[in-house]
C-alpha positions in Angstrom: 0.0 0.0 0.0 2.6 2.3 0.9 4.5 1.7 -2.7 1.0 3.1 -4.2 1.3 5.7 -2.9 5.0 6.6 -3.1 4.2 5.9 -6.9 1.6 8.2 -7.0 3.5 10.9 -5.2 5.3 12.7 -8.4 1.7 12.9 -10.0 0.4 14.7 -7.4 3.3 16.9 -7.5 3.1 17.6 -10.9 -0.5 18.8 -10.4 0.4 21.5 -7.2 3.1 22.3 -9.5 1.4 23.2 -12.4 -0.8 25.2 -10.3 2.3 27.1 -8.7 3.9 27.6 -12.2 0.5 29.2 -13.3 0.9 31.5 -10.5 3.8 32.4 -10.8 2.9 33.5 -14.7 -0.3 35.2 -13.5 0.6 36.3 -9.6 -0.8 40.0 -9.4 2.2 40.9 -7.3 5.5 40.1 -6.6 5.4 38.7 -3.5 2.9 36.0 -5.0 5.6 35.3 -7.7 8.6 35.1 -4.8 6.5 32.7 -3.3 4.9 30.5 -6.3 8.6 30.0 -6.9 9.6 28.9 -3.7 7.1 26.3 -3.4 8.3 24.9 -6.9 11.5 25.0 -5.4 10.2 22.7 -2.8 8.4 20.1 -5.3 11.8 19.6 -7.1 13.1 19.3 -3.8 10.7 16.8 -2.7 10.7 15.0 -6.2 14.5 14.4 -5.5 13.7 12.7 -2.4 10.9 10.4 -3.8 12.9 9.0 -6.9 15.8 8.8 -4.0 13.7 6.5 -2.4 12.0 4.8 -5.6 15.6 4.1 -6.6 16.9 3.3 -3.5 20.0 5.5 -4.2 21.3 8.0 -1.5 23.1 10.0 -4.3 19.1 11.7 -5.1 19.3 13.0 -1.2 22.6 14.2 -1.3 21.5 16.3 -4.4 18.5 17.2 -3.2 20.1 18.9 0.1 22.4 21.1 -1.6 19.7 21.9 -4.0 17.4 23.0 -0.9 20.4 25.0 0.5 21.2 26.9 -2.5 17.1 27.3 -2.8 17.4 29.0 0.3 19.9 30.8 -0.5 18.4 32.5 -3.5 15.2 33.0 -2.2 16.8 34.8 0.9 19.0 37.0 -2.2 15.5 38.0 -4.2 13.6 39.0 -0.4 16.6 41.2 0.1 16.6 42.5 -3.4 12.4 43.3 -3.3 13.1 44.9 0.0 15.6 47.0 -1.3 13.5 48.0 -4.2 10.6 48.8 -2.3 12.1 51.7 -0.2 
Protein backbone atom coordinates (compact mmCIF):
# COMPACT_ATOMS: atom_id res chain seq x y z
CA UNK A 1 0.00 0.00 0.00
CA UNK A 2 2.57 2.27 0.90
CA UNK A 3 4.52 1.72 -2.65
CA UNK A 4 1.02 3.07 -4.18
CA UNK A 5 1.33 5.74 -2.86
CA UNK A 6 5.01 6.57 -3.09
CA UNK A 7 4.22 5.95 -6.88
CA UNK A 8 1.56 8.17 -7.05
CA UNK A 9 3.51 10.85 -5.16
CA UNK A 10 5.32 12.72 -8.38
CA UNK A 11 1.75 12.86 -10.01
CA UNK A 12 0.40 14.70 -7.37
CA UNK A 13 3.28 16.89 -7.46
CA UNK A 14 3.10 17.63 -10.94
CA UNK A 15 -0.55 18.79 -10.39
CA UNK A 16 0.39 21.46 -7.21
CA UNK A 17 3.09 22.30 -9.49
CA UNK A 18 1.40 23.16 -12.39
CA UNK A 19 -0.80 25.24 -10.29
CA UNK A 20 2.31 27.05 -8.68
CA UNK A 21 3.86 27.63 -12.16
CA UNK A 22 0.49 29.17 -13.28
CA UNK A 23 0.94 31.53 -10.51
CA UNK A 24 3.78 32.42 -10.85
CA UNK A 25 2.85 33.45 -14.71
CA UNK A 26 -0.27 35.22 -13.48
CA UNK A 27 0.56 36.33 -9.65
CA UNK A 28 -0.83 39.99 -9.40
CA UNK A 29 2.19 40.89 -7.31
CA UNK A 30 5.52 40.13 -6.63
CA UNK A 31 5.39 38.66 -3.51
CA UNK A 32 2.88 36.01 -4.95
CA UNK A 33 5.58 35.33 -7.75
CA UNK A 34 8.56 35.14 -4.83
CA UNK A 35 6.52 32.66 -3.28
CA UNK A 36 4.87 30.46 -6.26
CA UNK A 37 8.61 29.97 -6.91
CA UNK A 38 9.62 28.92 -3.66
CA UNK A 39 7.12 26.32 -3.37
CA UNK A 40 8.27 24.85 -6.87
CA UNK A 41 11.54 24.95 -5.36
CA UNK A 42 10.17 22.74 -2.76
CA UNK A 43 8.41 20.08 -5.26
CA UNK A 44 11.84 19.59 -7.08
CA UNK A 45 13.10 19.28 -3.81
CA UNK A 46 10.66 16.75 -2.68
CA UNK A 47 10.74 14.97 -6.22
CA UNK A 48 14.51 14.41 -5.54
CA UNK A 49 13.75 12.75 -2.38
CA UNK A 50 10.88 10.41 -3.83
CA UNK A 51 12.92 9.05 -6.94
CA UNK A 52 15.82 8.79 -3.97
CA UNK A 53 13.71 6.46 -2.35
CA UNK A 54 12.04 4.81 -5.57
CA UNK A 55 15.56 4.07 -6.57
CA UNK A 56 16.95 3.28 -3.49
CA UNK A 57 20.04 5.47 -4.17
CA UNK A 58 21.28 7.97 -1.47
CA UNK A 59 23.08 10.05 -4.31
CA UNK A 60 19.08 11.74 -5.10
CA UNK A 61 19.33 13.02 -1.19
CA UNK A 62 22.60 14.22 -1.33
CA UNK A 63 21.46 16.26 -4.40
CA UNK A 64 18.46 17.17 -3.21
CA UNK A 65 20.15 18.88 0.13
CA UNK A 66 22.37 21.14 -1.57
CA UNK A 67 19.74 21.94 -4.00
CA UNK A 68 17.37 23.04 -0.90
CA UNK A 69 20.36 25.05 0.46
CA UNK A 70 21.17 26.95 -2.52
CA UNK A 71 17.09 27.32 -2.83
CA UNK A 72 17.43 28.97 0.26
CA UNK A 73 19.88 30.84 -0.54
CA UNK A 74 18.38 32.52 -3.49
CA UNK A 75 15.19 32.95 -2.21
CA UNK A 76 16.75 34.83 0.87
CA UNK A 77 18.98 37.04 -2.22
CA UNK A 78 15.50 38.04 -4.19
CA UNK A 79 13.58 38.95 -0.41
CA UNK A 80 16.65 41.18 0.12
CA UNK A 81 16.58 42.45 -3.35
CA UNK A 82 12.44 43.26 -3.28
CA UNK A 83 13.07 44.94 0.05
CA UNK A 84 15.56 46.97 -1.31
CA UNK A 85 13.53 47.97 -4.16
CA UNK A 86 10.57 48.80 -2.31
CA UNK A 87 12.12 51.73 -0.18
Amino acid sequence: MSQFFIQLMPWIMLAFGSVSLLRLILGPTLGDRLVALNVLSGLALGFLVIQGVLQGRALYLDVALVYDIFGFLGFLALAHFLKKKDE
